[in-house]
Every structure is written in C-alpha cells, then in structure tokens.
C-alpha positions in Angstrom: -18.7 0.6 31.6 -20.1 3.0 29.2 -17.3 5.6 27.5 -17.7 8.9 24.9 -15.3 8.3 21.9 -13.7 11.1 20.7 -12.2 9.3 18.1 -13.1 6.5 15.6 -12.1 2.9 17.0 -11.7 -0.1 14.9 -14.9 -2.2 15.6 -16.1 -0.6 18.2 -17.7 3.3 17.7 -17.2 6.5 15.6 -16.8 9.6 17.3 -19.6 10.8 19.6 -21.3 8.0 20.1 -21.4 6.1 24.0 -20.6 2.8 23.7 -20.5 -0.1 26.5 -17.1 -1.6 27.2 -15.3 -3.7 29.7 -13.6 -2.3 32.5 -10.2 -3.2 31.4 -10.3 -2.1 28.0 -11.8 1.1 29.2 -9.2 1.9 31.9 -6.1 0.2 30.1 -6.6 1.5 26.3 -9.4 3.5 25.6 -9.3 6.5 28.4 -5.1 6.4 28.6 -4.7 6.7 24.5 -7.5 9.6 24.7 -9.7 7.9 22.7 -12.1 8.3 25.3 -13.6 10.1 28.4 -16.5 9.5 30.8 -19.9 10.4 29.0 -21.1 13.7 31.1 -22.8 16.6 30.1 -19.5 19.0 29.4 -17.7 16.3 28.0 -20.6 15.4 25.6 -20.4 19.3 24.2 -16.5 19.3 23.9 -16.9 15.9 22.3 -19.3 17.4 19.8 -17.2 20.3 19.2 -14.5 18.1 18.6 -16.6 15.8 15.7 -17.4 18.9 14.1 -13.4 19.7 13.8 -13.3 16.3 12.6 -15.6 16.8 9.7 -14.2 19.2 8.2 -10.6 17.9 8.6 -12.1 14.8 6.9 -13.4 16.5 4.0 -10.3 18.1 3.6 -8.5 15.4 3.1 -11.2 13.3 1.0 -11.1 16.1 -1.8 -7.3 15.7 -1.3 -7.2 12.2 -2.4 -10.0 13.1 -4.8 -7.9 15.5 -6.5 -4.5 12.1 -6.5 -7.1 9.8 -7.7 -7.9 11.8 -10.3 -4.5 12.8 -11.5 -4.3 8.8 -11.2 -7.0 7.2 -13.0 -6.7 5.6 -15.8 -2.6 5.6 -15.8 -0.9 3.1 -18.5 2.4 2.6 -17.4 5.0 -0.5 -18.9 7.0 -2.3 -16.5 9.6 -4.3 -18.3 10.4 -8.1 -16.6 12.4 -11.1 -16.9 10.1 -13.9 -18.8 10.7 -17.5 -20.4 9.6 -18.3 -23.3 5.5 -19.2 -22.6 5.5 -15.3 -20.6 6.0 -16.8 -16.9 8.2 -14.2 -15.2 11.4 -15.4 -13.6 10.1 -12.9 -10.5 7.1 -11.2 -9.9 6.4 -7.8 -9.7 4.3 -6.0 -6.5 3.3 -2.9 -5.5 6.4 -1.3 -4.7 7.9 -1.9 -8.4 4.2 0.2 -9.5 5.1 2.8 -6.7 8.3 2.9 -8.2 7.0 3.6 -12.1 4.4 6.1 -11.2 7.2 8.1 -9.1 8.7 8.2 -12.5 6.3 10.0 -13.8 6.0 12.3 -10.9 3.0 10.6 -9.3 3.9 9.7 -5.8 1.5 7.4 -4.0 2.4 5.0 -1.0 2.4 1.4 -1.6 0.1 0.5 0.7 -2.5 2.1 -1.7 -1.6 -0.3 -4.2 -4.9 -3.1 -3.9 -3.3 -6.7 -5.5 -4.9 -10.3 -4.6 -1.2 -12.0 -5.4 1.7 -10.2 -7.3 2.2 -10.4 -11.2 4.1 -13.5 -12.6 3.0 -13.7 -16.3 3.7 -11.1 -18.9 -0.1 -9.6 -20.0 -2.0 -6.0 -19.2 -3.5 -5.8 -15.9 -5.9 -3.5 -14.2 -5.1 -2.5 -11.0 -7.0 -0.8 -8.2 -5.6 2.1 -6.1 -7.2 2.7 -3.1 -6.5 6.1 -0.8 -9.9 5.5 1.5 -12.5 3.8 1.5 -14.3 5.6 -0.6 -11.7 7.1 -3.0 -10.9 4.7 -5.3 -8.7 4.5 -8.9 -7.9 2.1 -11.6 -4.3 2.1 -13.1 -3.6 -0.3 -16.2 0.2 -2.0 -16.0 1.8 -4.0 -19.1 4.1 -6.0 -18.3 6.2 -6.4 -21.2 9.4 -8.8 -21.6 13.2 -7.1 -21.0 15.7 -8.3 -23.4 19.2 -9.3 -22.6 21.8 -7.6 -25.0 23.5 -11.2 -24.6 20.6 -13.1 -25.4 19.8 -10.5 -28.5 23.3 -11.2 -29.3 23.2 -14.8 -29.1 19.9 -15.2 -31.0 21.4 -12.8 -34.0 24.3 -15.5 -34.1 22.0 -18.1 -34.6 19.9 -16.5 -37.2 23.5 -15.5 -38.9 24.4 -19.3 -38.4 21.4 -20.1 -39.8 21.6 -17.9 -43.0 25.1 -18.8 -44.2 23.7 -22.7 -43.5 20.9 -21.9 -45.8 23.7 -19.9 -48.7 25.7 -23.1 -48.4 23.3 -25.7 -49.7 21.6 -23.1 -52.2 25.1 -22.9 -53.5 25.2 -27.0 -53.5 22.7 -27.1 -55.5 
C-alpha cells in the first residue's frame, strides 16, 4: 500500500515523500497517528504546504540549539567525588550529576543531551560531548576531582601530629 507522510518516521520516509507499506502498518499506525494520508493530488499540495511549515519550524529550532551549544562549548566545570587512594571512585558519576553542575551555573540542558559510552569511575579530566540534534553538537570538559572528608582531614592531621611529637621524642633522645 503506498502512503504520503506528513511527518518524518523512524526508518521509513521524511515528509513528502510516498513510500510502500503493508496494509497493517498503514491502517493500524501510520494513517490513525496522522502520520499519513492516501497519496492524491489535494493531499499531495496540503502535504507540501505542510513541509514548507516544517522547514521553517526546523530552522527555528536548529539556530535555537545553535545559540545553547554555543553558550555551551567549551564549559570546564569540577565535580567533586568519593575516590580511594589509586583515584577509582567509590561511585560513578553520569549525566544527570553534569546536568546538575551546569544548572549551577545557569545552563540548563536535559540529560538526555548528555553523549557518555559508560559513566565516570576514576578521578581525571574528561571531554564530553553534548548533543541537541544531530547536527548540533558541543564539547564540555568535566574534572573530576577528589572530595575530602573533614573526618578523614581530621584523622590524617592526627597522624602527622602523632608522627611529629614521635620524631621530637627521639631528637630529644639523642
């Protein structure tokens, strides 16, 4: 069965174009979501009128996430993290803790835009891609630095204390 789609589909057609589909698809998805009608002549103008609406809507929107990607690239932001002592993090860190430092600086993006292979789990700079199309890509640079414990800054200045009045003692031995 050929169809007129009036809007992009997923693997299958951008807008305007006829494309051959099964019945089924046709009469159970495609024509009830309005994605598309029967190719005729009147329907084939609307359908072009329609595209052209889409264009513009589409450029639009591309110089809108021109204009984020801009205010974005090339972002340095410090995320502070739990890490042993060889820089392993006790967690990780994903997207939504790099949504969560941009909105700090009053750069709100969703995470979804955030593009990792795995989440972070060693302590290091990393360069990060932030993707709003396909087309409209930035790069963000996150440090992950490690976050001290007051307890464990606490307990390691006792040790060094312990350490120092050690060291006075056998100075004063000798």
């Amino acid at each position: 069965m050929k169809v007129l789609l009036r809007r992009n589909v997923l693997n299958l057609g951008k807008i305007g174009e006829v494309v051959e589909v099964k019945p089924g698809y046709a009469r159970n998805f495609l024509l009830p979501q309005l994605l598309a009608v029967a190719p005729s002549e009147a329907n084939l103008k609307a359908v072009e009128a329609e595209k052209a609406d889409y264009l513009k809507e589409l450029a639009r929107l591309k110089s809108e996430l021109e204009a984020k990607a801009a205010v974005v690239q090339g972002k340095e932001i410090t995320l502070l993290a739990r890490a042993n002592e060889e820089g392993h993090l006790y967690g990780s860190v994903g997207p939504a803790q790099i949504v969560a430092a941009l909105a700090a600086d009053n750069i709100f993006i969703e995470a979804e835009h955030i593009v990792m292979a795995e989440p972070i789990r060693a302590l290091a700079t990393y360069e990060i891609k932030v993707r709003f199309s396909e087309d409209v890509i930035a790069t963000i640079h996150v440090t992950i630095t490690p976050i001290r414990d007051l307890a464990e800054e606490a307990e390691r200045a006792e040790k060094e204390k312990a350490q120092a009045e050690i060291e006075k003692q056998a100075e004063r031995r000798d």
